[in-house]
mmCIF file as gemmi writes it, N, C-alpha and C atoms, coordinates in Angstrom:
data_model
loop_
_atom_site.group_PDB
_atom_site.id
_atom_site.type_symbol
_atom_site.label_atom_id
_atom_site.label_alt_id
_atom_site.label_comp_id
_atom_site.label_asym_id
_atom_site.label_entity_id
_atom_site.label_seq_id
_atom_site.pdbx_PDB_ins_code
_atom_site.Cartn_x
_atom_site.Cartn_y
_atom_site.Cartn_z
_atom_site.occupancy
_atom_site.B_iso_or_equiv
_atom_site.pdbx_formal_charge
_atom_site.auth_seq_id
_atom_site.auth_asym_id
_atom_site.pdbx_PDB_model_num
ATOM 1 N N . UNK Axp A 1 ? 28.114 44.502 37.474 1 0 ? 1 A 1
ATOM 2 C CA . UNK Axp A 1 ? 28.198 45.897 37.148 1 0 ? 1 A 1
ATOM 3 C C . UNK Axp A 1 ? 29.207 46.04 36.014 1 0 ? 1 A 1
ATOM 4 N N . UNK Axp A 2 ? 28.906 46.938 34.936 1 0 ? 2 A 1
ATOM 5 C CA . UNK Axp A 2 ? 29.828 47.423 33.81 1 0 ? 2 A 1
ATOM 6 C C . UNK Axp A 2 ? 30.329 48.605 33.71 1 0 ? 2 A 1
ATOM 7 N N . UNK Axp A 3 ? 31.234 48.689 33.288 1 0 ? 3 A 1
ATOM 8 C CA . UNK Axp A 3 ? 31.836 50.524 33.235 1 0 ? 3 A 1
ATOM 9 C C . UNK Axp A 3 ? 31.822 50.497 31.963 1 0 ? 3 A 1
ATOM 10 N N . UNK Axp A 4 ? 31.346 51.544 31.505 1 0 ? 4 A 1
ATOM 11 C CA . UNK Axp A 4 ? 31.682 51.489 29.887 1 0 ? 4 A 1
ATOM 12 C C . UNK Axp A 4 ? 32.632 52.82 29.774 1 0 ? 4 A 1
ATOM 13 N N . UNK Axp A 5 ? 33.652 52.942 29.046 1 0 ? 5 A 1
ATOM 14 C CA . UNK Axp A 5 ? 34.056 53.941 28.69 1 0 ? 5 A 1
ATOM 15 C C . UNK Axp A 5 ? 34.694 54.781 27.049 1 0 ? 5 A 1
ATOM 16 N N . UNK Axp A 6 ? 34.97 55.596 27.36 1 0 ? 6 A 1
ATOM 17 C CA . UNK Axp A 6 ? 34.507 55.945 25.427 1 0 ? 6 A 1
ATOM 18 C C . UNK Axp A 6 ? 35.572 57.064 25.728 1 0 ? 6 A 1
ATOM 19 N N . UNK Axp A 7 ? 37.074 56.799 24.862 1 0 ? 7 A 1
ATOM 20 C CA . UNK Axp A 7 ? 37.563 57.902 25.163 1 0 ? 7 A 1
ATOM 21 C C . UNK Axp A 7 ? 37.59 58.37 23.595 1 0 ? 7 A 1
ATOM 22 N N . UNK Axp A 8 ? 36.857 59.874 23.816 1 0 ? 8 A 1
ATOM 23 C CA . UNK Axp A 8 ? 36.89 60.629 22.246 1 0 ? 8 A 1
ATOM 24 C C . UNK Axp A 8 ? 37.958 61.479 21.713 1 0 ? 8 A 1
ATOM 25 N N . UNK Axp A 9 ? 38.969 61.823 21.265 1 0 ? 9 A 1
ATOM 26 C CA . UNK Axp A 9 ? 39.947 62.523 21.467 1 0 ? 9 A 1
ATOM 27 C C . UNK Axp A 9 ? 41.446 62.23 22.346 1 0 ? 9 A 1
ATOM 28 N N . UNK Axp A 10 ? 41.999 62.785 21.707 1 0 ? 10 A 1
ATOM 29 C CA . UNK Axp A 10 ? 43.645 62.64 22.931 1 0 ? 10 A 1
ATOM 30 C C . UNK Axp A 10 ? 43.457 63.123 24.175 1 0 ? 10 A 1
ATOM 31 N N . UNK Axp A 11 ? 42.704 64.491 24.328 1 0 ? 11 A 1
ATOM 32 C CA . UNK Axp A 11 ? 42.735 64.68 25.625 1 0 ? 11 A 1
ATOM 33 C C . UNK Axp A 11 ? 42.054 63.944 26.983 1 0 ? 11 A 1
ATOM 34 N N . UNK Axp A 12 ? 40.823 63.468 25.95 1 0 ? 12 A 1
ATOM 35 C CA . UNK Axp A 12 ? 40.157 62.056 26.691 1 0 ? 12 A 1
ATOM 36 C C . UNK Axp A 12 ? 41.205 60.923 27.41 1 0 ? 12 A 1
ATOM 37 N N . UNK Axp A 13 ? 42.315 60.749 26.696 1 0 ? 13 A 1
ATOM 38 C CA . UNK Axp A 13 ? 42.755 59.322 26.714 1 0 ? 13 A 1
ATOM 39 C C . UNK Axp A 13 ? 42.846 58.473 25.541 1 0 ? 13 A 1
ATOM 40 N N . UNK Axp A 14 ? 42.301 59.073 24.776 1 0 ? 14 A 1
ATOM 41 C CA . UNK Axp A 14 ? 42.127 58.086 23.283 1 0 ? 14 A 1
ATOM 42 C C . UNK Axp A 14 ? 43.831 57.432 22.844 1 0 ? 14 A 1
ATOM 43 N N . UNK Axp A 15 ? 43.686 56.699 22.705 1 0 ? 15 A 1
ATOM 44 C CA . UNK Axp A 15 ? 45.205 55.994 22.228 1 0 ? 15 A 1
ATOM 45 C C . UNK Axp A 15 ? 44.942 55.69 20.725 1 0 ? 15 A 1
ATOM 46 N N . UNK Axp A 16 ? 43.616 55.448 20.091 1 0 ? 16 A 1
ATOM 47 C CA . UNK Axp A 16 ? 43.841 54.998 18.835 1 0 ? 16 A 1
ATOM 48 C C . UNK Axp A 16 ? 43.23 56.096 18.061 1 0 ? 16 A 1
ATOM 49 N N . UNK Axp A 17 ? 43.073 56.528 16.497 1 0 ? 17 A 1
ATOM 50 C CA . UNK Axp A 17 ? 42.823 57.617 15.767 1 0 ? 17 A 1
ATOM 51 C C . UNK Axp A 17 ? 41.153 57.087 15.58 1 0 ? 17 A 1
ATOM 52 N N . UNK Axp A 18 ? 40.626 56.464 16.388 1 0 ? 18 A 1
ATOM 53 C CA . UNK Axp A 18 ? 38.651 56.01 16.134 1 0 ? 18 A 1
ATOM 54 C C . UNK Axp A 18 ? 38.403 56.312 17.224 1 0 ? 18 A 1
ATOM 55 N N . UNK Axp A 19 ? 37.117 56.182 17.378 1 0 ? 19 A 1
ATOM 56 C CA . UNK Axp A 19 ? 36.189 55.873 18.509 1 0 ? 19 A 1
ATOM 57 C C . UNK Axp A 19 ? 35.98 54.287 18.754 1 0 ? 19 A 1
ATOM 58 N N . UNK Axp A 20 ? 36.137 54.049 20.275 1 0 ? 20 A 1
ATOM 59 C CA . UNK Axp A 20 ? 35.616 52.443 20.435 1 0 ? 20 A 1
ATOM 60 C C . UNK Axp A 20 ? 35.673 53.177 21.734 1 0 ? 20 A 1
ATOM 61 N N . UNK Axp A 21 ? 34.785 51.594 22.265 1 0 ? 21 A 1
ATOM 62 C CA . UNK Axp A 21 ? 34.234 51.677 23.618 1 0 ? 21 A 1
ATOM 63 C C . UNK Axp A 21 ? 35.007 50.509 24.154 1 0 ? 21 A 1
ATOM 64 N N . UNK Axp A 22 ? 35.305 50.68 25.748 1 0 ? 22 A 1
ATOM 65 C CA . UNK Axp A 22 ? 35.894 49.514 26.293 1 0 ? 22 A 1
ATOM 66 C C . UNK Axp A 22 ? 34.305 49.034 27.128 1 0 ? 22 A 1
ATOM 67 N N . UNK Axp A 23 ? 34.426 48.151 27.79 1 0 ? 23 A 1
ATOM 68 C CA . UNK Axp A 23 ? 33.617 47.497 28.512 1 0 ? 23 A 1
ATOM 69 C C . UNK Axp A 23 ? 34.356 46.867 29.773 1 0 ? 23 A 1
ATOM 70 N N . UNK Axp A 24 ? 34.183 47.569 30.811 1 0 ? 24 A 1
ATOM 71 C CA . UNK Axp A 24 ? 35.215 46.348 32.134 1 0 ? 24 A 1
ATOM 72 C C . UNK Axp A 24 ? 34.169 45.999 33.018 1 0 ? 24 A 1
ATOM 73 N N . UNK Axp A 25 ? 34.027 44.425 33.166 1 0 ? 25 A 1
ATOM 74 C CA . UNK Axp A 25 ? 33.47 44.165 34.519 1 0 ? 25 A 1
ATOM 75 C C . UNK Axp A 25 ? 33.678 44.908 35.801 1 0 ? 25 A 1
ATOM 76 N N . UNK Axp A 26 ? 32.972 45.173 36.62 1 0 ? 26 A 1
ATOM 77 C CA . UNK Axp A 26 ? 33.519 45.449 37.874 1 0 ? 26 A 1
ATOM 78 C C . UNK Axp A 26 ? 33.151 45.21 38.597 1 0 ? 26 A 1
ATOM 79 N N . UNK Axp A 27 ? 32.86 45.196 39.937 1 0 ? 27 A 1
ATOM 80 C CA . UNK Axp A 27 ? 32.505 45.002 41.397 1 0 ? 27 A 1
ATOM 81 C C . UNK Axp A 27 ? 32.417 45.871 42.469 1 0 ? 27 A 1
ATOM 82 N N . UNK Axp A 28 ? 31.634 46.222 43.723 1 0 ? 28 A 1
ATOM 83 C CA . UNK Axp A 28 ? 32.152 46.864 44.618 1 0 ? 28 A 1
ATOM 84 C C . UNK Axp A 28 ? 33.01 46.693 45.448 1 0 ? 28 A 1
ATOM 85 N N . UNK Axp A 29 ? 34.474 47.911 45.128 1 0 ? 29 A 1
ATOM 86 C CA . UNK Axp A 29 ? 35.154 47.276 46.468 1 0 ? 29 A 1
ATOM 87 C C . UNK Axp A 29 ? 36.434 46.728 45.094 1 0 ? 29 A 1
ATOM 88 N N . UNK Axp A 30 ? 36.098 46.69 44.144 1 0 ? 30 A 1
ATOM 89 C CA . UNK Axp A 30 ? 37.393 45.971 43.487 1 0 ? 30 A 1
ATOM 90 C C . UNK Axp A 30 ? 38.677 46.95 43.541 1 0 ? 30 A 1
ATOM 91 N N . UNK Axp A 31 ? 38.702 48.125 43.831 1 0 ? 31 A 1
ATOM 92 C CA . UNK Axp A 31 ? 40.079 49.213 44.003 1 0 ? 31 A 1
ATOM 93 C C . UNK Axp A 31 ? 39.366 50.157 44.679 1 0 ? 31 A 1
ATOM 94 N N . UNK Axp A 32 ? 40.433 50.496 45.316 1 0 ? 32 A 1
ATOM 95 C CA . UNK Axp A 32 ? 40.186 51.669 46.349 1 0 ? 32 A 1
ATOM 96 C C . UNK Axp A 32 ? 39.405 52.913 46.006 1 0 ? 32 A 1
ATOM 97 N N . UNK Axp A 33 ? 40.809 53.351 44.918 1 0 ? 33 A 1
ATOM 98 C CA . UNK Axp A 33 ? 40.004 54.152 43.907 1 0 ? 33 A 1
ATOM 99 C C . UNK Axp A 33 ? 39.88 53.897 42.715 1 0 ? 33 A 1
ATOM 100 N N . UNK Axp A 34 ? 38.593 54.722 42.236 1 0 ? 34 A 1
ATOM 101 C CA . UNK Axp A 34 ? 37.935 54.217 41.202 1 0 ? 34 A 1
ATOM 102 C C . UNK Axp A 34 ? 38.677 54.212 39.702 1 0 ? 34 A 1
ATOM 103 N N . UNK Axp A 35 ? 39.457 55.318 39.766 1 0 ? 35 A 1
ATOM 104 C CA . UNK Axp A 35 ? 40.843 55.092 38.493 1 0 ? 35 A 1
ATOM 105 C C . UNK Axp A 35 ? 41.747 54.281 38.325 1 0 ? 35 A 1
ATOM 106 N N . UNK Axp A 36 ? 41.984 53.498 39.776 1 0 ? 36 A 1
ATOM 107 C CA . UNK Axp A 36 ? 43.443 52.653 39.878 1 0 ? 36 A 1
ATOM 108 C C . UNK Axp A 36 ? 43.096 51.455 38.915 1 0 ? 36 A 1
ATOM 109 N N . UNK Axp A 37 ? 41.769 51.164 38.576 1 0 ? 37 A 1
ATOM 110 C CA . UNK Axp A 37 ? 41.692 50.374 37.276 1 0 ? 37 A 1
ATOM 111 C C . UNK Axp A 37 ? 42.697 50.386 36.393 1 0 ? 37 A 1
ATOM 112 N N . UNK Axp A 38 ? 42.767 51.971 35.886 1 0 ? 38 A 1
ATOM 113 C CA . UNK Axp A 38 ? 43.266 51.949 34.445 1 0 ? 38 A 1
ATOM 114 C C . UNK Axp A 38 ? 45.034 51.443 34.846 1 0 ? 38 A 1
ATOM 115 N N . UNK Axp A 39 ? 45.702 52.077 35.919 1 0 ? 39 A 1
ATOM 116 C CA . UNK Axp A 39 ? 46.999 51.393 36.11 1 0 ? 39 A 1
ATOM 117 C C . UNK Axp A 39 ? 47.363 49.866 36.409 1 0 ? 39 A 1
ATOM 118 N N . UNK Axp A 40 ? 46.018 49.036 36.565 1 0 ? 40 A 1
ATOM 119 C CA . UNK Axp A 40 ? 46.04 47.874 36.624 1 0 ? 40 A 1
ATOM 120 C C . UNK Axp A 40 ? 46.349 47.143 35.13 1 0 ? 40 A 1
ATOM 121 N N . UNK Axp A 41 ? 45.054 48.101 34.449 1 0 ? 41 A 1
ATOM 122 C CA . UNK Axp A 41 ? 45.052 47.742 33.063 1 0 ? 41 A 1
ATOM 123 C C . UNK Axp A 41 ? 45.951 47.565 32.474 1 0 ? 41 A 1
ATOM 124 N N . UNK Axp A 42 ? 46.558 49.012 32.579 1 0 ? 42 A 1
ATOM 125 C CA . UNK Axp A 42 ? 47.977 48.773 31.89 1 0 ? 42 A 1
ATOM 126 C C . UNK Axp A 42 ? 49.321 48.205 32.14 1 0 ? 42 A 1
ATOM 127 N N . UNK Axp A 43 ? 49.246 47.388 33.448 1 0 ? 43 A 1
ATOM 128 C CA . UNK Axp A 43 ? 50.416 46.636 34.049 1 0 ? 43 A 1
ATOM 129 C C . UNK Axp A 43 ? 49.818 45.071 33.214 1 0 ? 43 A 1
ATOM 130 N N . UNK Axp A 44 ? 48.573 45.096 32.982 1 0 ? 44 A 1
ATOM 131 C CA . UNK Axp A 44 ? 48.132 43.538 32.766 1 0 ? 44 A 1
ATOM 132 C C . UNK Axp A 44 ? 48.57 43.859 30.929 1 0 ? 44 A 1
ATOM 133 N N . UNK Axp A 45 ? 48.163 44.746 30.455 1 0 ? 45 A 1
ATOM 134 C CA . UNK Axp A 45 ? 48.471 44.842 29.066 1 0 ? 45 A 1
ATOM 135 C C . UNK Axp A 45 ? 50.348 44.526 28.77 1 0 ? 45 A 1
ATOM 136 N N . UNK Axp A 46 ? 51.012 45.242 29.804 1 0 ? 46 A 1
ATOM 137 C CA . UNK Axp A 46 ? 52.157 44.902 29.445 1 0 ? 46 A 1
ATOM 138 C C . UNK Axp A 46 ? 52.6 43.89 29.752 1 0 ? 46 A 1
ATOM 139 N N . UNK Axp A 47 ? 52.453 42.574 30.516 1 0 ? 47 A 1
ATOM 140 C CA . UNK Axp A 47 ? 52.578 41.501 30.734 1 0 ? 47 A 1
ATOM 141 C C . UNK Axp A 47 ? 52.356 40.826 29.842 1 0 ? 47 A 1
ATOM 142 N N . UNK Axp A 48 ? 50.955 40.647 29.068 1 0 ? 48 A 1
ATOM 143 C CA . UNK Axp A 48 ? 50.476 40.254 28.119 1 0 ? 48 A 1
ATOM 144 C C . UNK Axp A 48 ? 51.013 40.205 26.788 1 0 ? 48 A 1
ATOM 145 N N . UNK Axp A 49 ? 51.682 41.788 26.373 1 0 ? 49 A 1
ATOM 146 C CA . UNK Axp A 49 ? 52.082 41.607 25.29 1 0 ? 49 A 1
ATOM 147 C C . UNK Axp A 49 ? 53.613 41.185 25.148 1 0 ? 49 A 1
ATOM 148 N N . UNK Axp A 50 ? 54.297 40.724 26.402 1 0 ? 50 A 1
ATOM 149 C CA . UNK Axp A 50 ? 55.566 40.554 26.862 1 0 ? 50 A 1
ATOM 150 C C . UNK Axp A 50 ? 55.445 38.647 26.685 1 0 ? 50 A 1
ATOM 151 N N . UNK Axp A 51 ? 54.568 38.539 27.249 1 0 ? 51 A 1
ATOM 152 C CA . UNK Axp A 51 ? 54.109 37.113 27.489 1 0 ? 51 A 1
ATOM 153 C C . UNK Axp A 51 ? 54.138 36.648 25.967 1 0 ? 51 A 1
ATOM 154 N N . UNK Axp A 52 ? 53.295 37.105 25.071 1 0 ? 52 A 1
ATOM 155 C CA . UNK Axp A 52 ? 52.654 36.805 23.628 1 0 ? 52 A 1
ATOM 156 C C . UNK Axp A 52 ? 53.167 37.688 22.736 1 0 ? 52 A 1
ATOM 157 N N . UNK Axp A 53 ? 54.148 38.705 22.78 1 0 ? 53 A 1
ATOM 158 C CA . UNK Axp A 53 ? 54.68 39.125 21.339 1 0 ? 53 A 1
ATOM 159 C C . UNK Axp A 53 ? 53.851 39.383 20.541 1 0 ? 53 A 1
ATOM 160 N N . UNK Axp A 54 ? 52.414 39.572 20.706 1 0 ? 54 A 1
ATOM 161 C CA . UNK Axp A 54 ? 51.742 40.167 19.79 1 0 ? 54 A 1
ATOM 162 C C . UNK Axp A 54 ? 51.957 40.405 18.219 1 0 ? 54 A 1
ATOM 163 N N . UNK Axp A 55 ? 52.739 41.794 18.952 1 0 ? 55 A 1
ATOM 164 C CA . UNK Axp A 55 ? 52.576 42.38 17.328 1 0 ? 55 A 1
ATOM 165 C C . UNK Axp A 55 ? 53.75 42.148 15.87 1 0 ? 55 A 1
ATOM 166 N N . UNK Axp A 56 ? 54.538 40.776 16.867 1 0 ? 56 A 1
ATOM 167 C CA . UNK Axp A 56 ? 55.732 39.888 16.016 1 0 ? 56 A 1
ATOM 168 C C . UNK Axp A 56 ? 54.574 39.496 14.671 1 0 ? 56 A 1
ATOM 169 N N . UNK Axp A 57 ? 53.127 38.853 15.027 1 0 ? 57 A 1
ATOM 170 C CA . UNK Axp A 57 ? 52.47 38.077 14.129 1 0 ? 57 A 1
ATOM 171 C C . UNK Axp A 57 ? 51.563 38.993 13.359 1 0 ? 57 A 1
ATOM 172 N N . UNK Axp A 58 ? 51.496 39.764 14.14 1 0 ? 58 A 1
ATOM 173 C CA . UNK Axp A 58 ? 50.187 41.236 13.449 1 0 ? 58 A 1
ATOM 174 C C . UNK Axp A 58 ? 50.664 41.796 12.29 1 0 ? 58 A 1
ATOM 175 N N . UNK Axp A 59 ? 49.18 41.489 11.284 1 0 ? 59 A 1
ATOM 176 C CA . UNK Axp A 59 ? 49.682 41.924 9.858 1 0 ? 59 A 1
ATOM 177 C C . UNK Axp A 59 ? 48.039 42.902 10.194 1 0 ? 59 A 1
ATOM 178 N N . UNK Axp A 60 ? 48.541 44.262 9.337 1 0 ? 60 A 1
ATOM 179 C CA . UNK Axp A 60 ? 47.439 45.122 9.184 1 0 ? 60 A 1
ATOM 180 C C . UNK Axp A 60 ? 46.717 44.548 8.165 1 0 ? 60 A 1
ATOM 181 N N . UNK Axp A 61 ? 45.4 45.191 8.555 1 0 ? 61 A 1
ATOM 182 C CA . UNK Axp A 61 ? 44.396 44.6 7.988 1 0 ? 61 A 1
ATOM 183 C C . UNK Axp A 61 ? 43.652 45.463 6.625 1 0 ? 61 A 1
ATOM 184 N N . UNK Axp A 62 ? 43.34 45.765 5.745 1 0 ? 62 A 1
ATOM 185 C CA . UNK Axp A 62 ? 42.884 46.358 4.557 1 0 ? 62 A 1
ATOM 186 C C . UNK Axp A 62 ? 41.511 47.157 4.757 1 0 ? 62 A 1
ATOM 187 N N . UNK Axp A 63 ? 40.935 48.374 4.348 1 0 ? 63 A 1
ATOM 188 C CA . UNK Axp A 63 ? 40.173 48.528 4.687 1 0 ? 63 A 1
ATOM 189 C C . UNK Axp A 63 ? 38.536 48.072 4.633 1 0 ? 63 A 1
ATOM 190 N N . UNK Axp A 64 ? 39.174 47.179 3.495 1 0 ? 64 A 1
ATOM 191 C CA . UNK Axp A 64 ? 37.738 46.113 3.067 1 0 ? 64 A 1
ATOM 192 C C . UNK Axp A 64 ? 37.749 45.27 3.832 1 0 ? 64 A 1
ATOM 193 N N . UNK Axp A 65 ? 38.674 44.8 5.141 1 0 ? 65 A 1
ATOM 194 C CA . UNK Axp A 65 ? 38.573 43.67 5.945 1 0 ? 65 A 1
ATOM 195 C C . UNK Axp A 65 ? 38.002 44.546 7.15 1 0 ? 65 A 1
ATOM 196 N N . UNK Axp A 66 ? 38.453 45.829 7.585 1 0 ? 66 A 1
ATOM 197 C CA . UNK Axp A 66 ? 38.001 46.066 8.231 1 0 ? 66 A 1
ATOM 198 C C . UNK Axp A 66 ? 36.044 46.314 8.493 1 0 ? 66 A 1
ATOM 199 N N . UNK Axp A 67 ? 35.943 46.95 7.491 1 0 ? 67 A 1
ATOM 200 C CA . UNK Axp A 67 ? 34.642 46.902 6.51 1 0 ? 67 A 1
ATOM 201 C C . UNK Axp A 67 ? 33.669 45.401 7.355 1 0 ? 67 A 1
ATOM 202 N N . UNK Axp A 68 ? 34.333 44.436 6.705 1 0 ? 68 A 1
ATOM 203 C CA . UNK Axp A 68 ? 33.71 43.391 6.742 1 0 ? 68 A 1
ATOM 204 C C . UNK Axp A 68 ? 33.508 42.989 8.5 1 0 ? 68 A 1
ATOM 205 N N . UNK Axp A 69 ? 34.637 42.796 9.287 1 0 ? 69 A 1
ATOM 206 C CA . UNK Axp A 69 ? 34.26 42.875 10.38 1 0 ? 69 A 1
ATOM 207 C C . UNK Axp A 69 ? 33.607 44.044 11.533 1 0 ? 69 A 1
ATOM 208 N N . UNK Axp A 70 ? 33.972 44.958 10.936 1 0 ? 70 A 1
ATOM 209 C CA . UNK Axp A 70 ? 32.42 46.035 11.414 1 0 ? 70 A 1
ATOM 210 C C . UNK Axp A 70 ? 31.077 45.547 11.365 1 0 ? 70 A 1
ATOM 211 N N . UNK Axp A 71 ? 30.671 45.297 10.131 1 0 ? 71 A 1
ATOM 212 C CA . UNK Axp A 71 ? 29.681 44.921 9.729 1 0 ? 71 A 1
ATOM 213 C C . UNK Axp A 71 ? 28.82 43.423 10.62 1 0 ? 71 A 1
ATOM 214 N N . UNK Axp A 72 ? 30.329 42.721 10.67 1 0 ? 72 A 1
ATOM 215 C CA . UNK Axp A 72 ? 29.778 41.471 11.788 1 0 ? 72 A 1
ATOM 216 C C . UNK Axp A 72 ? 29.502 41.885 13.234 1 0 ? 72 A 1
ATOM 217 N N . UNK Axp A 73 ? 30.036 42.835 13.647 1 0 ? 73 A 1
ATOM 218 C CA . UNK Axp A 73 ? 29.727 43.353 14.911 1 0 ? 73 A 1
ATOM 219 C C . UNK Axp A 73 ? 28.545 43.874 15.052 1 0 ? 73 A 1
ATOM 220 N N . UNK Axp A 74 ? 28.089 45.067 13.612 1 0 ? 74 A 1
ATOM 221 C CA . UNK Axp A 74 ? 26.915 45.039 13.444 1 0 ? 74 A 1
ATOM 222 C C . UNK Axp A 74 ? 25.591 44.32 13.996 1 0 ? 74 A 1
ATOM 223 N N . UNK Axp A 75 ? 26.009 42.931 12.972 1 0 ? 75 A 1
ATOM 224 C CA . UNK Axp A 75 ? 25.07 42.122 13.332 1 0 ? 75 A 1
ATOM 225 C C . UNK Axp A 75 ? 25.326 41.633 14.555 1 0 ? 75 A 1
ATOM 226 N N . UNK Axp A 76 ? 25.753 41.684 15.196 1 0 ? 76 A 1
ATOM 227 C CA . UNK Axp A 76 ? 26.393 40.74 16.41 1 0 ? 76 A 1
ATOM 228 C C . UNK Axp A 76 ? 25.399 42.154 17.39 1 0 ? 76 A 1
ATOM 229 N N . UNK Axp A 77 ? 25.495 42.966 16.917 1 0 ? 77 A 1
ATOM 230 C CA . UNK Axp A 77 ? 24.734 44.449 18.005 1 0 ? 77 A 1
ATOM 231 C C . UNK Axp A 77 ? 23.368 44.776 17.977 1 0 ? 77 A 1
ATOM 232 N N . UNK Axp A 78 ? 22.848 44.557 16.891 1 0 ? 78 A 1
ATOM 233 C CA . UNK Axp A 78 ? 21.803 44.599 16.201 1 0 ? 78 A 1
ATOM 234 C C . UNK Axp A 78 ? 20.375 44.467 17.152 1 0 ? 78 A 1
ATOM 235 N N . UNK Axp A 79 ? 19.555 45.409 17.162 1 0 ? 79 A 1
ATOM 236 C CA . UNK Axp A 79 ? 18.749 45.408 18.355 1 0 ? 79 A 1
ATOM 237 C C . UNK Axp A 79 ? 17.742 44.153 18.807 1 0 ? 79 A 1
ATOM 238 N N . UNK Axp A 80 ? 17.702 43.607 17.354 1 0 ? 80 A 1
ATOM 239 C CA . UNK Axp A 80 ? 17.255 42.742 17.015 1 0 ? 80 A 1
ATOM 240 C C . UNK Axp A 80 ? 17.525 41.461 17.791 1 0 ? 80 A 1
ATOM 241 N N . UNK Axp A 81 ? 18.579 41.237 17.706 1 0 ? 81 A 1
ATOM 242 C CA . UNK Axp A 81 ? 19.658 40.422 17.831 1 0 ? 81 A 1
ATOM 243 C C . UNK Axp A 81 ? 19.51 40.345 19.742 1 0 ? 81 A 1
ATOM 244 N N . UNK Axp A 82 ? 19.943 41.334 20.37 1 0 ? 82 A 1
ATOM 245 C CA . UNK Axp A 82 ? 20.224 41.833 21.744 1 0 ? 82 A 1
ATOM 246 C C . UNK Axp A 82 ? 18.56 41.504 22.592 1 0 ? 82 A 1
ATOM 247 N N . UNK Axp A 83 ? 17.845 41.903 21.327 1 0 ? 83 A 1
ATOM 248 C CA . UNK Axp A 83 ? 16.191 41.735 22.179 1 0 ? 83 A 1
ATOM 249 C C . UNK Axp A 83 ? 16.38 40.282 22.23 1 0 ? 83 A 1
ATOM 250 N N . UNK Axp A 84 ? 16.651 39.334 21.313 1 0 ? 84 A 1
ATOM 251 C CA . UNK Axp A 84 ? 16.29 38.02 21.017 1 0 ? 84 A 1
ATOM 252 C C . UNK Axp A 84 ? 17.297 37.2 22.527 1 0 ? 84 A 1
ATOM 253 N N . UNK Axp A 85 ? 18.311 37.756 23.103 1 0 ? 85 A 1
ATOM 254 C CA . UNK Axp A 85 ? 19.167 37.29 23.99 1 0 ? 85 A 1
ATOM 255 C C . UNK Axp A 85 ? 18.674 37.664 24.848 1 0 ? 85 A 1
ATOM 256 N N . UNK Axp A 86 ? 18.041 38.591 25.429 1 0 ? 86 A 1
ATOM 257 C CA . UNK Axp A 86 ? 17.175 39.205 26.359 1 0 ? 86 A 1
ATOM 258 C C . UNK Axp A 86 ? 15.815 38.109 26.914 1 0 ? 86 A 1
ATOM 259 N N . UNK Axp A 87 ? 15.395 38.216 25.896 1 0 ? 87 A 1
ATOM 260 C CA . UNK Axp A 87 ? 13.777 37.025 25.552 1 0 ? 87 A 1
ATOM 261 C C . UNK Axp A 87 ? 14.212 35.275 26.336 1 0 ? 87 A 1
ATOM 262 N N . UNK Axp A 88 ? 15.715 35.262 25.701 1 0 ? 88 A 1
ATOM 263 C CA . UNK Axp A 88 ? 16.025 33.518 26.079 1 0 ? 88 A 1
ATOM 264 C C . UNK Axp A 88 ? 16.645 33.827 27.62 1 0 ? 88 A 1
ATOM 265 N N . UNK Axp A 89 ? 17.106 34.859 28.314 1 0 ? 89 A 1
ATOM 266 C CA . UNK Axp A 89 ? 17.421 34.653 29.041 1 0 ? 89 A 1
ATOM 267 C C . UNK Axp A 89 ? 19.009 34.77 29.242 1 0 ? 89 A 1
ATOM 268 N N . UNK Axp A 90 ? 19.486 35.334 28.454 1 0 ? 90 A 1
ATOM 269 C CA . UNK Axp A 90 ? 20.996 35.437 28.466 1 0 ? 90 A 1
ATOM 270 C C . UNK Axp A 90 ? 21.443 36.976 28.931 1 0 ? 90 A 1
């Protein structure tokens, strides 16, 4: 099972100035309640970036780079693409 979620706006939840979608595995039965996800999330995010220092190495990216990896996601989304993974069995 997948949750997809899409927060549009601040009042949504949005943390960044775009639109993106998260994707979380889930299960039945994985939290009590169905929100306590997101406080999980964010106890694992802060570990993570405590663990790895992240954004010590993070250089922003240009908007022609961004550009470019959109575009690979693109293809990476591409219906085309998604039918053909479908067909083999993935």
């Amino acid at each position: 099972m997948l949750e997809y979620d899409c927060m549009d706006g601040p009042q949504a939840g949005q943390t960044v100035p775009h639109v993106h979608i998260h994707i979380l595995p889930r299960k039945v039965g994985d939290f009590e309640k169905n929100d306590e996800i997101y406080d999980a999330l964010d106890e694992k995010e802060a570990e993570l970036k405590q663990k790895l220092e992240l954004d010590k190495e993070r250089k922003d990216r240009s908007p022609e780079e961004i550009e470019q990896e959109a575009a690979e996601y693109q293809k990476l989304f591409s219906k085309e693409y998604l039918n053909r993974l479908v067909r083999n069995g993935y």
